[in-house]
PDB file of N, CA, C, O and CB in Angstrom:
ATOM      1  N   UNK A   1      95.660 110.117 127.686  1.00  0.00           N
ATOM      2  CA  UNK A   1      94.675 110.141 126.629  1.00  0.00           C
ATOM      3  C   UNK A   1      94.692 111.524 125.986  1.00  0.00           C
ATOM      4  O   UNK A   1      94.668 112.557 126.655  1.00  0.00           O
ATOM      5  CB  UNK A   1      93.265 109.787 127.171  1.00  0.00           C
ATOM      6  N   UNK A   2      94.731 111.494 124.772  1.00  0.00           N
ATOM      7  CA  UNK A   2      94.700 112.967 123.976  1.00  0.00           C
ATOM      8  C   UNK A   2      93.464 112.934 123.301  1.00  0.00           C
ATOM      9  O   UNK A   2      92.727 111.963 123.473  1.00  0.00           O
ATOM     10  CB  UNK A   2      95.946 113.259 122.826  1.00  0.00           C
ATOM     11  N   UNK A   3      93.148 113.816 122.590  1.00  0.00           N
ATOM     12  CA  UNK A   3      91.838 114.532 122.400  1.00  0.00           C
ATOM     13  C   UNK A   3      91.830 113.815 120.863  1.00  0.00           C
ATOM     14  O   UNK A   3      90.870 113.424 120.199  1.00  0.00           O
ATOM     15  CB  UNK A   3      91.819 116.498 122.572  1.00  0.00           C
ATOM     16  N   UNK A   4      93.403 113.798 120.537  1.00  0.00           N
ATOM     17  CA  UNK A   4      93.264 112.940 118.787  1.00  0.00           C
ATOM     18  C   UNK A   4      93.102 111.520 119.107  1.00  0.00           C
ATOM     19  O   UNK A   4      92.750 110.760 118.204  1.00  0.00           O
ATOM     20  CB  UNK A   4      94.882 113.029 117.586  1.00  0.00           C
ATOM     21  N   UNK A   5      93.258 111.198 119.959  1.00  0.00           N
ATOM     22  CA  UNK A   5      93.074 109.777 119.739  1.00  0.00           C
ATOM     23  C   UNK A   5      91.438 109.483 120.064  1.00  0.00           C
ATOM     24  O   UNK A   5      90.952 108.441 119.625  1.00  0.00           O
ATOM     25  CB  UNK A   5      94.162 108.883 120.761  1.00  0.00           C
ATOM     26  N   UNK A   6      90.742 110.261 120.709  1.00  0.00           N
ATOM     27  CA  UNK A   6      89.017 110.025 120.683  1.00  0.00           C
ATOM     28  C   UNK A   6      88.358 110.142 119.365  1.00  0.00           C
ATOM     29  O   UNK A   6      87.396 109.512 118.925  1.00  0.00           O
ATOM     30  CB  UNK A   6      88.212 111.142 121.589  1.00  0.00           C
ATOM     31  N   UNK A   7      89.199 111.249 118.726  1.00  0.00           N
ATOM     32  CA  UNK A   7      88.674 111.897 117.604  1.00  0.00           C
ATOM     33  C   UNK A   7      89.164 110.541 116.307  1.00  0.00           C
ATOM     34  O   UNK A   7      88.403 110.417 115.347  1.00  0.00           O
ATOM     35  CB  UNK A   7      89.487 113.717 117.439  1.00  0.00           C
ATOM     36  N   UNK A   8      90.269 109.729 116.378  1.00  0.00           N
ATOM     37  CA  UNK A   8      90.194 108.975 115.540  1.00  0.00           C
ATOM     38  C   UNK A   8      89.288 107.711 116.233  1.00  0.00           C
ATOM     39  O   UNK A   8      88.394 107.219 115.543  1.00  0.00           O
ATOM     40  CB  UNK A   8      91.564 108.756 115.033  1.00  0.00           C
ATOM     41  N   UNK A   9      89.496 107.267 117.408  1.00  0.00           N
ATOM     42  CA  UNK A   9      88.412 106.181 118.043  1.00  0.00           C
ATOM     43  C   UNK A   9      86.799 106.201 117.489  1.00  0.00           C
ATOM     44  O   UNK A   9      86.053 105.264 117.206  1.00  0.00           O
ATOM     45  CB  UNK A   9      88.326 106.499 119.735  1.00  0.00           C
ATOM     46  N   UNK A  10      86.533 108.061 117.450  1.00  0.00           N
ATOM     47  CA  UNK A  10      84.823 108.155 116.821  1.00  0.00           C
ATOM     48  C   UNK A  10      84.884 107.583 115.507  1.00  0.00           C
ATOM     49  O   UNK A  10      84.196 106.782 114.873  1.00  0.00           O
ATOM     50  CB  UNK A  10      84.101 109.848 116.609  1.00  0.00           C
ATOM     51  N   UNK A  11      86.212 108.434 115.243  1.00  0.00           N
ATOM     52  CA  UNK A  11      86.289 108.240 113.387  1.00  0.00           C
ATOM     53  C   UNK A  11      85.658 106.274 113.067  1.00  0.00           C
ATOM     54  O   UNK A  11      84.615 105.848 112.571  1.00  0.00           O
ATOM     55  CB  UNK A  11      88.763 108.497 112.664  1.00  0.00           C
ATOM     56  N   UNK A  12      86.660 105.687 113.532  1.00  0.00           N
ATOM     57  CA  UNK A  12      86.653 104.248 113.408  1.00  0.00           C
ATOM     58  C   UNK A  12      84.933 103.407 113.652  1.00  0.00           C
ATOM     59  O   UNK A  12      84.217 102.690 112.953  1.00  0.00           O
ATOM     60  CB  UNK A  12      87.845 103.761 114.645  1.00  0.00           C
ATOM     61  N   UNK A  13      84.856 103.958 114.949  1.00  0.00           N
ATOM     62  CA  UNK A  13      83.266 103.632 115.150  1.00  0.00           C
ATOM     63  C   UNK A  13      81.987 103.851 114.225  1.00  0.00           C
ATOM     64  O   UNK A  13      81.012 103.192 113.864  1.00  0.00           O
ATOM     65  CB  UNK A  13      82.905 104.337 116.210  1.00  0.00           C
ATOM     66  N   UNK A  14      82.614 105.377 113.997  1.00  0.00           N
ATOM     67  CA  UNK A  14      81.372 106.018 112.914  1.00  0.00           C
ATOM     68  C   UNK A  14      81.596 105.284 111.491  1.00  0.00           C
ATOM     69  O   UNK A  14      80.641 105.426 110.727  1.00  0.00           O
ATOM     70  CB  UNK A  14      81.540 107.949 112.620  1.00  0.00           C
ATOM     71  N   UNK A  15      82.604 104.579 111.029  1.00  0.00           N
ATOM     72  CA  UNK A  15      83.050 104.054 109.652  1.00  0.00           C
ATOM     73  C   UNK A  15      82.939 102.757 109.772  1.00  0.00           C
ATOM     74  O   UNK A  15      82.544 102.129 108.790  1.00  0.00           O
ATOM     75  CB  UNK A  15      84.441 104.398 109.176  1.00  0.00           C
ATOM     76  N   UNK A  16      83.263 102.048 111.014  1.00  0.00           N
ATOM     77  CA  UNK A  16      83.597 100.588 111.266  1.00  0.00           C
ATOM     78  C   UNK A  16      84.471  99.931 110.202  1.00  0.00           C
ATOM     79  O   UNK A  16      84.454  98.902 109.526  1.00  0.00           O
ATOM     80  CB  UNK A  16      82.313  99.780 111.368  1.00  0.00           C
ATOM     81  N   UNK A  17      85.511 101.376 110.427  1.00  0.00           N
ATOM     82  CA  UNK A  17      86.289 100.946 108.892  1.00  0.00           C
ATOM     83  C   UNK A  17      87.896 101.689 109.761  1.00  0.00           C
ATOM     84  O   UNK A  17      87.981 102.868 110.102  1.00  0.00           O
ATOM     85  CB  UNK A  17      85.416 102.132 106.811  1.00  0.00           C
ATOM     86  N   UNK A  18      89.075 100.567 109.968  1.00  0.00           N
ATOM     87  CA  UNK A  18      90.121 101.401 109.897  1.00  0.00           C
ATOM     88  C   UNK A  18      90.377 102.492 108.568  1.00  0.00           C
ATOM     89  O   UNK A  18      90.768 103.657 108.647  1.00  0.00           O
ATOM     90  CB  UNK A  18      91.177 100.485 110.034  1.00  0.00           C
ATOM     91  N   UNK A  19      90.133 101.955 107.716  1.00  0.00           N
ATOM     92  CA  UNK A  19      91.301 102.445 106.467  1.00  0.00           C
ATOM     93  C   UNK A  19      90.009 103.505 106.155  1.00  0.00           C
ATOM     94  O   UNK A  19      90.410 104.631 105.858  1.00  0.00           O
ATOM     95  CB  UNK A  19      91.981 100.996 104.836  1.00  0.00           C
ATOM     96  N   UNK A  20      88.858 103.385 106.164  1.00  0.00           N
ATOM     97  CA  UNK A  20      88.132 104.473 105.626  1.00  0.00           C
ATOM     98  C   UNK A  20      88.172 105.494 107.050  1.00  0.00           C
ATOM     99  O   UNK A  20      88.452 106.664 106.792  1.00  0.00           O
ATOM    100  CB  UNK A  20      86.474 103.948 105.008  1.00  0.00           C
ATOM    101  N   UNK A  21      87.940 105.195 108.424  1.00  0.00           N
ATOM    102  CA  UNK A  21      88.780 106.743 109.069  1.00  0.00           C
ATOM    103  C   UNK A  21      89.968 107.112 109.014  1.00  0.00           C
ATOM    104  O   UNK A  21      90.442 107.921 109.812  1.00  0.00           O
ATOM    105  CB  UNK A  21      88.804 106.949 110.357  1.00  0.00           C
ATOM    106  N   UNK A  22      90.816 106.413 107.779  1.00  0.00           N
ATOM    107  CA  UNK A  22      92.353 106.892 108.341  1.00  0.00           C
ATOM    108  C   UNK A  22      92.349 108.335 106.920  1.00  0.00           C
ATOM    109  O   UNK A  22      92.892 109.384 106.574  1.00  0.00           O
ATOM    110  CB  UNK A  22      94.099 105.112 108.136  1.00  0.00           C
ATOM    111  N   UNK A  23      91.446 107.481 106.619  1.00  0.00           N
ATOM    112  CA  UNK A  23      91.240 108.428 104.739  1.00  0.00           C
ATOM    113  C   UNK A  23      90.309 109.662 105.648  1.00  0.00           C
ATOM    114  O   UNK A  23      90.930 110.684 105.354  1.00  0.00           O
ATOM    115  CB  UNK A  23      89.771 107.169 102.813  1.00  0.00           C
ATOM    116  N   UNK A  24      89.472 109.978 106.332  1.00  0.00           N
ATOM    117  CA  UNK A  24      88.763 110.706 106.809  1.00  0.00           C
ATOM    118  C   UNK A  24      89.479 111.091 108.092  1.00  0.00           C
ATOM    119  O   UNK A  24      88.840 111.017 109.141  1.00  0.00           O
ATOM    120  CB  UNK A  24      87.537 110.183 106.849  1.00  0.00           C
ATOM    121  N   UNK A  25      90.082 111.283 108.101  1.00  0.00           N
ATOM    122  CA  UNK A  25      90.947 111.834 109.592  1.00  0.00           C
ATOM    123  C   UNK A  25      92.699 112.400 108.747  1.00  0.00           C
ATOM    124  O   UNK A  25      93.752 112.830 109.219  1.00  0.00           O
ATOM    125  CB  UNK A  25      91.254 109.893 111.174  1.00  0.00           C
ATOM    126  N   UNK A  26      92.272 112.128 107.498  1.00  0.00           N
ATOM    127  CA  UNK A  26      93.930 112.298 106.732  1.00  0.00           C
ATOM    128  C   UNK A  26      95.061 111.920 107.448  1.00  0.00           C
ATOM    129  O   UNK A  26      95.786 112.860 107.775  1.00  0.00           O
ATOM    130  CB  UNK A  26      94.357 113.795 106.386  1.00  0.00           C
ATOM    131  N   UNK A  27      95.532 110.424 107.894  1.00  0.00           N
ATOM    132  CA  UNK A  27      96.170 110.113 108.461  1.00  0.00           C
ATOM    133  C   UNK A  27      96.708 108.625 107.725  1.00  0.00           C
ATOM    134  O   UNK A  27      95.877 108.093 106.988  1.00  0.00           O
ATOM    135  CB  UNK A  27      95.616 110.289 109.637  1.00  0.00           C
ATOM    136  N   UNK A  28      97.747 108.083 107.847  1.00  0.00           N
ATOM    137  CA  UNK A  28      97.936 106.984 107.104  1.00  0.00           C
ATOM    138  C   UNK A  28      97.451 105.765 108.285  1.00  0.00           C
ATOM    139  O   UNK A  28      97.752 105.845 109.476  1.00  0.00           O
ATOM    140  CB  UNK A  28      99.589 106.939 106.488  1.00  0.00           C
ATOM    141  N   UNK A  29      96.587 104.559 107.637  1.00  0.00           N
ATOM    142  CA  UNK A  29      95.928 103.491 108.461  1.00  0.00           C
ATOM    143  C   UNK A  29      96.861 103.429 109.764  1.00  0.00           C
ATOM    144  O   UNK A  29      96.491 103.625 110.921  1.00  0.00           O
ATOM    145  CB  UNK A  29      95.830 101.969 107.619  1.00  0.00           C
ATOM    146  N   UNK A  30      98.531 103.021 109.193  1.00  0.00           N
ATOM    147  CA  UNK A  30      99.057 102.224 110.876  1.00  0.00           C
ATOM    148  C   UNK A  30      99.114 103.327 111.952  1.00  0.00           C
ATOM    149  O   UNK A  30      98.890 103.195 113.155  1.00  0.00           O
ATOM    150  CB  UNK A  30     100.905 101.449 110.885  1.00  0.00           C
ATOM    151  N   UNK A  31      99.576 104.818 111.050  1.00  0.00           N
ATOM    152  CA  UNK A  31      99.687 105.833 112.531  1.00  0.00           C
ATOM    153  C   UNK A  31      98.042 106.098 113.036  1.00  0.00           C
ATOM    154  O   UNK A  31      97.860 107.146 113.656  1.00  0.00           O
ATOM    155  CB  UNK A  31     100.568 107.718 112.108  1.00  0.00           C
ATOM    156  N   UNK A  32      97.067 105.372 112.847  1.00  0.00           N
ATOM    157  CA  UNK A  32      95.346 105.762 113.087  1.00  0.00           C
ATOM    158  C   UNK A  32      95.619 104.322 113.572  1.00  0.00           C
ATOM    159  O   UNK A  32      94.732 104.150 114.408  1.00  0.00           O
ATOM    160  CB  UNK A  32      93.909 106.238 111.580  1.00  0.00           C
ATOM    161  N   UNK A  33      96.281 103.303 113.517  1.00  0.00           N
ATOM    162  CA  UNK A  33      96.004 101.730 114.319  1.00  0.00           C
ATOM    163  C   UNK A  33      96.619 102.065 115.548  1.00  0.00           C
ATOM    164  O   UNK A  33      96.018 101.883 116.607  1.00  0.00           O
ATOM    165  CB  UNK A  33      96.798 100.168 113.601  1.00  0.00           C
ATOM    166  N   UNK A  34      97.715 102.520 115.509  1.00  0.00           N
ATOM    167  CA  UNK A  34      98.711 103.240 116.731  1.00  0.00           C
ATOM    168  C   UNK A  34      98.129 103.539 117.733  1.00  0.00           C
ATOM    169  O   UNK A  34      97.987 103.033 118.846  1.00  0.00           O
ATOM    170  CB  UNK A  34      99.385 104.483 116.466  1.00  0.00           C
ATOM    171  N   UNK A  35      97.587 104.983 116.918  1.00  0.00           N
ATOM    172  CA  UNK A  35      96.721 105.696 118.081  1.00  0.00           C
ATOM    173  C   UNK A  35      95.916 105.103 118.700  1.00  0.00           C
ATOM    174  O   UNK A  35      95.797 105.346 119.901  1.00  0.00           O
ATOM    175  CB  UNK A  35      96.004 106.654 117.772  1.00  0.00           C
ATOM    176  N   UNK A  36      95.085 104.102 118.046  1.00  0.00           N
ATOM    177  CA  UNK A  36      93.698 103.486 118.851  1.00  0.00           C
ATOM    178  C   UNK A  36      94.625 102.668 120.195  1.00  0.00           C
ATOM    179  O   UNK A  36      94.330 102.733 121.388  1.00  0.00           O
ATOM    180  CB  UNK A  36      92.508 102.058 117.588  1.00  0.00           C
ATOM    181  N   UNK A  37      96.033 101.758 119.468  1.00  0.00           N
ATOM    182  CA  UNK A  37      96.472 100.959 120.281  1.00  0.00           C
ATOM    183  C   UNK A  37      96.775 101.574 121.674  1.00  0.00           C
ATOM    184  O   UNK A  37      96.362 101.149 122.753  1.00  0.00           O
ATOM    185  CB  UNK A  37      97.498 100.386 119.692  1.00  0.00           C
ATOM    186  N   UNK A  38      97.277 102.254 121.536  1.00  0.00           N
ATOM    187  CA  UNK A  38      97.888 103.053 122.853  1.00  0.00           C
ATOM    188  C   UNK A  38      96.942 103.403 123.790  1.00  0.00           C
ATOM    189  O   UNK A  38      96.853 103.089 124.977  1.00  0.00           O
ATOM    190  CB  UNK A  38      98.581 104.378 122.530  1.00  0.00           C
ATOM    191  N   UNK A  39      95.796 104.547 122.645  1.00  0.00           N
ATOM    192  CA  UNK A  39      94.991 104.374 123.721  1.00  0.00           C
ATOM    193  C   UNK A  39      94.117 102.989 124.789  1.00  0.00           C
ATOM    194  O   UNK A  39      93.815 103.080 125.979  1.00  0.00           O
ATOM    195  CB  UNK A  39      94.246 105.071 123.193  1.00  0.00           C
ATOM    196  N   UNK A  40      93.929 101.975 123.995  1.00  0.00           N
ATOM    197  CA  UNK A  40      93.539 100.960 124.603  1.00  0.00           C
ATOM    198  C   UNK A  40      94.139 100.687 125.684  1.00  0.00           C
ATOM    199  O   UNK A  40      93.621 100.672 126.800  1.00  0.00           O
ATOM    200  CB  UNK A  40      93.535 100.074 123.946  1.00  0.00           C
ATOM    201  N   UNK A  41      95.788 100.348 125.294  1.00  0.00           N
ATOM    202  CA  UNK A  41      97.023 100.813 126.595  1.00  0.00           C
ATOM    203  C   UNK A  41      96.458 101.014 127.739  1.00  0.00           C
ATOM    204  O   UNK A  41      96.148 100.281 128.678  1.00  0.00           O
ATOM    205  CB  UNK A  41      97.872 102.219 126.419  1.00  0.00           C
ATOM    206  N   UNK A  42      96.338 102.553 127.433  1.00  0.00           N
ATOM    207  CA  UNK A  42      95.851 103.535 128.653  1.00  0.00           C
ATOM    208  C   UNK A  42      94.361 102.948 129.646  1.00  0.00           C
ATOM    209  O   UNK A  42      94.266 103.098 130.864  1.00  0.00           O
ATOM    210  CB  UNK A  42      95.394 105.188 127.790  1.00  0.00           C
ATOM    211  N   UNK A  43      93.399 102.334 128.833  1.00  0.00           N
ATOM    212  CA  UNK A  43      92.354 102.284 129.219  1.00  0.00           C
ATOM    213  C   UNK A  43      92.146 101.037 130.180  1.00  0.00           C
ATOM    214  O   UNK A  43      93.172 100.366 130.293  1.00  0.00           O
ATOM    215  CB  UNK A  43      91.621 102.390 128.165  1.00  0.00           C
ATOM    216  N   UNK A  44      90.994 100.550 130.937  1.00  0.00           N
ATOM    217  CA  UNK A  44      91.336  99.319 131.651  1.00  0.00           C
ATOM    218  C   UNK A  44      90.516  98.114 131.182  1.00  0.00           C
ATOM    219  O   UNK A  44      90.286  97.038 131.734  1.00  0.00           O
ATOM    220  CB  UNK A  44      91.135  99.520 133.139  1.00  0.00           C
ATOM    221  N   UNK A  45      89.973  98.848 129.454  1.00  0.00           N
ATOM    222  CA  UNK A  45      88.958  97.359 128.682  1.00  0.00           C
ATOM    223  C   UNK A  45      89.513  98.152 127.288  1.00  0.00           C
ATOM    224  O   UNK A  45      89.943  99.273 127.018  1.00  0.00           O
ATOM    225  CB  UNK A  45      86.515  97.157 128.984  1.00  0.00           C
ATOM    226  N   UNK A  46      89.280  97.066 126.673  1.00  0.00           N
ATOM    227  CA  UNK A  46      89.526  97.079 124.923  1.00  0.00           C
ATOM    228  C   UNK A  46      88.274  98.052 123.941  1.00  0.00           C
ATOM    229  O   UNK A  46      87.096  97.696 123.894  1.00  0.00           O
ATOM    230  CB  UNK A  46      89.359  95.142 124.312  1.00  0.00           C
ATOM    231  N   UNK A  47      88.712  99.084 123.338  1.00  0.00           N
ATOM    232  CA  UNK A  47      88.310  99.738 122.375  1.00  0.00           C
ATOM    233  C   UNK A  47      87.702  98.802 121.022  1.00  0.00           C
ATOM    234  O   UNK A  47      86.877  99.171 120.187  1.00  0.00           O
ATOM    235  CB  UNK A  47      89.451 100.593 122.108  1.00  0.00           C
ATOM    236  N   UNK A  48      88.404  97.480 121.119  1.00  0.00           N
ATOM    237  CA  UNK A  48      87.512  96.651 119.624  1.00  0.00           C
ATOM    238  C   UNK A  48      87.361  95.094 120.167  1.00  0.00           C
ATOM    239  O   UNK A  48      87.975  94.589 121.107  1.00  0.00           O
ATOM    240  CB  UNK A  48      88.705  96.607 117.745  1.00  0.00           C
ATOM    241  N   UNK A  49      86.579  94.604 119.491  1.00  0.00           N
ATOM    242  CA  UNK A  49      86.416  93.375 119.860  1.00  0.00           C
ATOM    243  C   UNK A  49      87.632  92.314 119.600  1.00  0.00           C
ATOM    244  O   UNK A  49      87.453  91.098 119.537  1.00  0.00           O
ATOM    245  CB  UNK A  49      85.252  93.013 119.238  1.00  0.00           C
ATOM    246  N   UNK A  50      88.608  92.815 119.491  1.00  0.00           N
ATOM    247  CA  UNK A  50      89.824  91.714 118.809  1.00  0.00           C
ATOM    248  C   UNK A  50      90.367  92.118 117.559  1.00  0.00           C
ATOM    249  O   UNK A  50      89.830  92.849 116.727  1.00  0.00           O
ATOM    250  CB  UNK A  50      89.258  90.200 118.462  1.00  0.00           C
ATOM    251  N   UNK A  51      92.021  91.309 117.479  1.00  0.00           N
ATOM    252  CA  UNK A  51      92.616  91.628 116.603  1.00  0.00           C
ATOM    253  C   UNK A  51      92.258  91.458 115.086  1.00  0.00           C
ATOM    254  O   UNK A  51      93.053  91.471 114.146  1.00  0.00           O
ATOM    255  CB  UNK A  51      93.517  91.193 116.918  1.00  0.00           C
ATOM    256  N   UNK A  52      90.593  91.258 115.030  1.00  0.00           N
ATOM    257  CA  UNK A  52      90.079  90.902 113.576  1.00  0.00           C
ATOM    258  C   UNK A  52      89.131  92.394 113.118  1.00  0.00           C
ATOM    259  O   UNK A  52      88.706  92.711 112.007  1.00  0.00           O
ATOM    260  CB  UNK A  52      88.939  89.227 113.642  1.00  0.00           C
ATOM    261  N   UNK A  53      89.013  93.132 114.470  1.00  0.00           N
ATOM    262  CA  UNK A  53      88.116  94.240 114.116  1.00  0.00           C
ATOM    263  C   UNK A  53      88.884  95.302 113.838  1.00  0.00           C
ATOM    264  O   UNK A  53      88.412  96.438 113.785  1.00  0.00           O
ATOM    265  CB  UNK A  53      87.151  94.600 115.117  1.00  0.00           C
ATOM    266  N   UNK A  54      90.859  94.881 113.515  1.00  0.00           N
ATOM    267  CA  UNK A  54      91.747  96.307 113.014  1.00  0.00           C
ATOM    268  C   UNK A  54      92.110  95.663 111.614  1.00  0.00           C
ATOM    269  O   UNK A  54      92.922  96.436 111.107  1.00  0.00           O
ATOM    270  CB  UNK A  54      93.407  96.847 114.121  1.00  0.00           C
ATOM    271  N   UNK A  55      91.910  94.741 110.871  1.00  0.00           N
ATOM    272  CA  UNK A  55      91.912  95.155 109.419  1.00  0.00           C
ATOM    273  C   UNK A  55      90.359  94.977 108.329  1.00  0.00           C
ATOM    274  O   UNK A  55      89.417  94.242 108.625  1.00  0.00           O
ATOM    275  CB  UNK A  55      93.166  94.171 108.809  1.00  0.00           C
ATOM    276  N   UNK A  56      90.436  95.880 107.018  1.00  0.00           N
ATOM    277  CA  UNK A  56      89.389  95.607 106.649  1.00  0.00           C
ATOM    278  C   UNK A  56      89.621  94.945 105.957  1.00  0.00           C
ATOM    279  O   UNK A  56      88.732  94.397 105.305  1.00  0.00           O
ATOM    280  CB  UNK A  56      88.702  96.282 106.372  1.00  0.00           C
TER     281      UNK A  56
END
């Protein structure tokens, strides 16, 4: 787990918006979908409710 990938995870939460934290984190949407993915990876429960809560 890296410290950018929390920092885009808040981003997402605080926006409930991929594409508006990817614009607020200056990052393009898929490398900010990436990051969340991986981290989920890492974790031993899911960061979103399903594959409908990563597009807007």
């Amino acid at each position: 787990m890296e410290p950018r990938q929390l920092e885009y995870f808040t981003a997402v939460a605080d926006d409930m918006s991929f594409t508006r934290a990817a614009q607020r984190v200056h990052v393009v949407q898929s490398a900010l979908s990436t990051s969340i993915k991986k981290l989920e990876d890492e974790l031993p429960f899911s960061c979103s409710t399903g594959p409908a809560s990563r597009s807007d």
